[in-house]
C-alpha positions, 0 to 999 in steps of 0.5 A: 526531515525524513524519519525512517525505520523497518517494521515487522509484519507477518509477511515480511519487513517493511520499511516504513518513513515519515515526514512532520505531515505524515506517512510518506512510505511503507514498502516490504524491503525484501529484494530492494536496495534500500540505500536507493529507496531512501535517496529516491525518497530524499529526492523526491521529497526534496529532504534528508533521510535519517533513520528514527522515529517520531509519532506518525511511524509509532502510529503506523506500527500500532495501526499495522499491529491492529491490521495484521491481528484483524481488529483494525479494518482502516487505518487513520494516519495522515499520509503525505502523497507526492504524485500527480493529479492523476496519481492522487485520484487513483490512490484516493480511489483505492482507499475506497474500496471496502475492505475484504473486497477486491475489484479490476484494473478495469473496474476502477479505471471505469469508477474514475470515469476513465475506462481507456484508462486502465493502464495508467490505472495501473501503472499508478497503482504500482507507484504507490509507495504506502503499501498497505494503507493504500490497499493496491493490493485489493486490485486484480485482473479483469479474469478474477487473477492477481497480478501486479504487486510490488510487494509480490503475489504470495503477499497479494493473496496472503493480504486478500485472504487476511482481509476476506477472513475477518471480514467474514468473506469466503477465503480463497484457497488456492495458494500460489 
C-alpha cells in the first residue's frame, strides 16, 4: 500500500507518498494533475494508492520542517527509488554533493566517470521523483545558469540560495 498526503512547505504544496520501505515521492503539486501522478505511481510501483499517513511521511514532514528552518542540512529517511541501474547511480551521486553547493550537468556526468553522458545525467535527473531529499536542484548549467527543474526555476534558486544561506555561503541575488 502506497500512503499519500500534501505537505506544506514555504514554496509551495508538495506531495508527498510512501510505501512500508520508504519515501517513494516528494514533487511540489503546483500545475500537475495529481490524479495522473498517483496512477503513474501505482503503476510503477505495481500497488495501490490511498491517501494517509504512516511513520515515514510523519518523518518527511519533520525532516522538511527542520530543512526549510535551516537546522536540518540532510535528510535521514529510507527512500525507495525504482529506476534503472543508471538511474540509481546518478541519484546516489546527487545525494553527494554537499549542501549549500552547486555543480554542472557536465560536472557530475564526469564524476560518474561518463562525461559523454551528460544528457542522461540530466535527463535522470529530471526523473527524480523525491525533490528535495535527492537535491537535483543542486545541479546547474556548465555557464553557471539554472535550468531544468521540475519544480520550476524560482524554486530552484529559492532552494540554492536557502542552503547558500545557512551554510554560510554568499547568497545570489539575482531573483528570477
Amino acid at each position: 500500500m502506497i500512503k499519500t498526503t500534501t505537505i506544506g512547505t514555504p514554496i509551495g504544496e508538495m506531495a508527498a507518498a510512501s510505501t512500508s520501505g520508504g519515501i517513494c515521492l516528494l514533487e511540489f503539486t503546483e500545475g500537475r494533475d495529481m490524479a495522473t501522478v498517483w496512477g503513474e505511481l501505482a503503476k510503477d510501483m505495481n500497488d495501490e494508492v490511498k491517501p494517509g499517513w504512516n511513520l515515514h511521511l510523519w518523518r518527511l514532514r519533520r525532516q522538511l520542517k527542520e530543512y526549510f528552518k535551516g537546522t536540518r542540512k540532510g535528510f535521514s529517511i529510507p527512500l525507495v527509488t525504482p529506476g534503472t541501474d543508471f538511474q540509481k547511480e546518478v541519484w546516489n551521486n546527487l545525494s553527494e554533493i554537499p549542501y549549500g553547493s552547486t555543480i554542472s550537468y557536465q560536472k557530475q556526468a564526469d564524476t560518474l566517470k561518463n562525461s559523454e553522458a551528460v544528457r542522461a545525467v540530466a535527463q535522470a535527473n529530471s526523473s527524480n521523483r523525491i525533490a528535495i531529499v535527492i537535491p537535483c536542484h543542486r545541479v546547474i548549467g556548465s555557464d553557471g545558469t539554472l535550468v531544468g527543474y521540475s519544480g520550476g526555476l524560482k524554486r530552484k534558486r529559492w532552494l540554492i540560495d536557502h542552503e547558500k544561506k545557512y551554510s554560510g555561503q554568499a547568497v545570489d541575488q539575482e531573483l528570477f
